[in-house]
C-alpha positions, 0 to 999 in steps of 0.5 A, spaced: 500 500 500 502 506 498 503 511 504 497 517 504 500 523 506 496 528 511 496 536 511 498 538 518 498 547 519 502 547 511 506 541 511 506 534 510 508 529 515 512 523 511 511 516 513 516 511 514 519 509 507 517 502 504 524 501 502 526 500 495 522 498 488 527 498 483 529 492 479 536 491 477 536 490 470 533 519 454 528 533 447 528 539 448 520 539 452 516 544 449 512 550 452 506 546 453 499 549 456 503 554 462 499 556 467 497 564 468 502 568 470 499 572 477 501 571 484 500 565 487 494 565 493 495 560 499 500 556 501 536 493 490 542 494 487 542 501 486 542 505 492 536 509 495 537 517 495 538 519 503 532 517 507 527 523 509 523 519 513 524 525 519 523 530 514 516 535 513 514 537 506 514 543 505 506 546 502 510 553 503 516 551 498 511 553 493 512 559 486 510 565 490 510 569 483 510 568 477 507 562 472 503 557 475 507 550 474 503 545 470 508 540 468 512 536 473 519 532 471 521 527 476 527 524 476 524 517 479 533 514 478 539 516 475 541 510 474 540 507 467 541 500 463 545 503 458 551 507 458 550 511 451 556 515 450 553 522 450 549 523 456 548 529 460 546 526 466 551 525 472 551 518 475 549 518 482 547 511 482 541 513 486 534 512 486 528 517 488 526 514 496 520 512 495 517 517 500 520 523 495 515 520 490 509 521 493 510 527 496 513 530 489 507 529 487 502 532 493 508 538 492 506 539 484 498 539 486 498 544 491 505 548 487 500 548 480 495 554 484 489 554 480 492 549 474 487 544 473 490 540 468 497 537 470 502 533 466 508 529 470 513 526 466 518 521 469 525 522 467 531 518 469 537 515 468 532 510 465 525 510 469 522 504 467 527 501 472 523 504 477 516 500 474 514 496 481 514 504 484 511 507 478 505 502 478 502 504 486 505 512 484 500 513 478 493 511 481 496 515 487 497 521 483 490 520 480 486 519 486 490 526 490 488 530 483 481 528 482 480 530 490 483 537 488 479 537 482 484 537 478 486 532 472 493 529 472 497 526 466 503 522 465 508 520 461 515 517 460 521 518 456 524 511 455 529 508 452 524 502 450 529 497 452 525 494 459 517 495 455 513 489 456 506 487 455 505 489 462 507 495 461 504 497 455 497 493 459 499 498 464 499 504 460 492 503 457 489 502 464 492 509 466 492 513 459 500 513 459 504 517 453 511 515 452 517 519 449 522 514 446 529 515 445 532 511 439 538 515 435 537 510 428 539 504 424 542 499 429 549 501 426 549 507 429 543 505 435 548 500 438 554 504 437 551 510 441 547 506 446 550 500 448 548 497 455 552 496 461 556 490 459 557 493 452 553 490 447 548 494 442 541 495 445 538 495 439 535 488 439 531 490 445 528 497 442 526 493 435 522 488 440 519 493 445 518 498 438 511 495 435 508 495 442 509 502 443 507 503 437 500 499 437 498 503 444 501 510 441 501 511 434 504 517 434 510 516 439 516 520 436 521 517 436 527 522 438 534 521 436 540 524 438 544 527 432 553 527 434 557 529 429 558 523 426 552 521 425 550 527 421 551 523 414 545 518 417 539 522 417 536 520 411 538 512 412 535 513 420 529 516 417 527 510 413 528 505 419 525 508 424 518 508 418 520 501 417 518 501 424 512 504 423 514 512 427 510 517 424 513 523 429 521 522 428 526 528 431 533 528 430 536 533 435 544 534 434 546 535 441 553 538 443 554 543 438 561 546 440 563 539 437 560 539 430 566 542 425 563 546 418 564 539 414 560 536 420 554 541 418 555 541 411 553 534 412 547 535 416 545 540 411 545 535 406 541 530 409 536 535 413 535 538 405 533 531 402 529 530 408 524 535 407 523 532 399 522 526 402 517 529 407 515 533 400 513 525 397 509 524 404 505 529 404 503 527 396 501 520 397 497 522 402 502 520 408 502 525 415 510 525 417 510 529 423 519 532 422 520 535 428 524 542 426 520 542 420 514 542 423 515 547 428 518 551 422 512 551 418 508 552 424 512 558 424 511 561 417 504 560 418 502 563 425 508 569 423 510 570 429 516 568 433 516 563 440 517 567 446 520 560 449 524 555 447 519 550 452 517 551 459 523 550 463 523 553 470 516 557 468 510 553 467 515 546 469 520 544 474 524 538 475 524 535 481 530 530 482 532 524 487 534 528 493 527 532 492 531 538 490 528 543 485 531 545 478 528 548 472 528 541 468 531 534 466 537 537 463 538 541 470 541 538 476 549 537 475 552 539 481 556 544 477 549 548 477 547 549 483 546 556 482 540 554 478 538 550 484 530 553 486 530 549 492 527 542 496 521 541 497 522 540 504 525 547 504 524 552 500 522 555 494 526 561 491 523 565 486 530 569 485 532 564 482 526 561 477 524 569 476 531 569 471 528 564 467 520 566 468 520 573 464 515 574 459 519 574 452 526 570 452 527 570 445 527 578 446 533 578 451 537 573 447 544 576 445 544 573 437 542 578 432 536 574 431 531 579 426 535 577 420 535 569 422 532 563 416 530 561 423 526 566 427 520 564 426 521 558 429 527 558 434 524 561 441 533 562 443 535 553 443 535 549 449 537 554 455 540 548 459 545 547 453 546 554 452 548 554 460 553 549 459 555 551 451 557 559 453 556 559 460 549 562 458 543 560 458 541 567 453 546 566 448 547 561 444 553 557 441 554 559 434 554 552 431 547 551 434 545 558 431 548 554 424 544 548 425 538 551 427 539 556 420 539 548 416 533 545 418 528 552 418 530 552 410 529 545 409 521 548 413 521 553 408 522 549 402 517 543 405 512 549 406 512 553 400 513 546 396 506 544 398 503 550 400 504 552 392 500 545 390 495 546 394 497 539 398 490 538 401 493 534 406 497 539 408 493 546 409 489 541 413 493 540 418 497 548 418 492 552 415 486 548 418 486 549 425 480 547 427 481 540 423 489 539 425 491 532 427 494 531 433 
């Protein structure tokens, strides 16, 4: 059974940890629906992270000011089967103390304000590792929300090496999204992926793929794109539609590594990418492109994104100590000056109020009125930007070049299909009211 917290003047008494639930054996978020601004009103093998038993949740520990929260990271373990070769996580080789888990979520009830339709997404490492502990914490959290007048939903980013039919029964019962982490061809998959004694995971991805897909359709499947990679695009993309994806993203990462031969090769690719997309499209066939997409949609609407996503404004991360960051990517011990507090402690909106302002693209460094991208790029992933130039308002001038790329391959895809009438097409950018999901 799992513990029911009680509310007692502002906190939450915490009961006695049931003990580990793990076995032994990773986006950029967008914006999302954020809450309204305005002032807040009321109050195993792997180890455990240090036990809270005699602490009290902090009901106060809540934003004050700025963006009601509507989506909630948890970094239910840092610990992962695989060792892929770029990962941004520190290895902690921890677990989220059971207790932290469900006072996380109480937290998130009462931090949210008024927001009645909440997201959680489980992070990691590799959350799925914590499954046994996710199986009591989903019907928990539904149950606190309902009783709040509050819906909440879930969904996980996982590397697709641990889904069973249990799970995916799981999922259905509860109205689970995932999010997969999947780089490519088995080539590349196994090379950047391996698991933890060496070998390639891409077996366990094509056994777990058809079920998740068989759930969730329109899962994306989200590579991760090094420098090396970058003349692999257009091979990976017709794998992951062998697979069956429909929603594929390719994201390079590290963008201080990547050398102008590098990116003429990522160009090339990205340009024969979006004939591909072209040819979907005439055969009647929706690809979602991540980039593509997101820039068409900005040719369409006209306007710049304000954000990049809803790090640190309508979204936390909270991770295995109950510490609060602005997002997944956010928890190095490097950063702790982005650190907003604990749940058990504080909240500080001094630290979160430099990344909840209304307009970021307006206080980024770069010249960006001119840019191919400016219709699409709300400033890059903040978190990366920090870690690239120690910044999270000025951008790596490589990430700027990558981005130019795919928002050509957009506008060509765009004016393409806009120009022959694509009925497919218009209706899903120009037909707002008839848009796919």
């Amino acid at each position: 059974m799992e513990s029911d917290p009680t509310v007692n003047n502002g906190n939450v008494a915490a009961k006695p940890s049931a003990g580990a639930a793990g076995v032994a054996s990773c986006g950029v978020h967008g914006a999302g629906e954020l809450g309204k601004r305005g002032e807040r009103c009321g109050p195993p093998d792997i180890p455990i992270a240090p036990s809270f038993e005699k602490r009290r949740l902090n009901l106060r520990a809540t934003p004050r000011l700025g963006t009601f929260l509507s989506i909630l990271d948890m970094d239910l373990t840092v610990d992962c089967n695989l060792r892929c070769t770029y990962c941004f996580k520190e290895k902690w080789n921890e677990h989220m103390e059971e207790q932290v888990a469900f006072d996380a979520i109480t937290w998130f009830l009462y931090a949210s304000g008024p927001v009645a339709d909440l997201r959680v997404n489980f992070m990691g490492g590799e959350p799925m590792i914590r499954f046994p502990l996710i199986k009591r914490l989903v019907p928990f959290a539904k149950r606190r929300a309902w009783q709040m007048g509050k819906l909440i939903h879930f969904g996980i980013t996982t590397n697709c090496t641990l889904v069973t039919d249990a799970v995916i029964e799981f999922w259905k019962k509860w109205g689970m999204g995932f999010h997969t982490s999947i780089d490519g061809t088995p080539e590349i998959q196994d090379h950047n992926r391996p698991t933890v004694g060496g070998r390639g995971s891409s077996r366990l991805v094509q056994r777990s793929v058809p079920k998740i897909l068989g759930y969730r359709p329109l899962t994306m499947a989200r590579s991760t794109v090094m420098p090396e990679a970058a003349s692999s695009l257009v091979k990976s993309y017709r794998y992951f539609r062998t697979l069956g994806y429909v929603s594929i993203g390719f994201v390079p990462a590290a963008p201080a590594l990547w050398v102008q031969e590098a990116i003429a090769l990522f160009e090339t690719q990205f340009c024969e990418l979006a004939d591909i997309l072209i040819e979907e499209f005439r055969g009647n066939r929706f690809v979602h492109l991540m980039g593509i997409d997101s820039m068409v949609d900005g040719i369409v609407r006209n306007q710049r994104p304000q954000h990049a996503c809803g790090a640190g404004r309508g979204m936390v991360l909270i991770d295995v100590h109950g510490d609060i960051w602005p997002c997944h990517r956010w928890n190095r011990q490097s950063e702790q000056a982005w650190r907003i507090g604990n749940i058990y402690e504080t909240f500080d909106d001094r630290v979160r109020a430099e990344l909840d302002v209304p307009c970021q693209s307006a206080i980024f460094k770069e010249v960006c009125e001119s840019c191919a991208a400016r219709l699409f790029c709300g400033g890059g992933c903040p978190a990366e930007n920090l870690e690239e130039t120690g910044d999270p308002f000025t951008r790596h001038p490589n990430a700027c070049e990558l981005t130019r790329v795919v928002a050509r391959a957009g506008q060509k895809v765009h004016d393409t299909l806009y120009g022959e009438g694509n009925p497919l097409f218009l209706k899903h950018y120009y037909e707002r009211d008839n848009r796919l999901a």
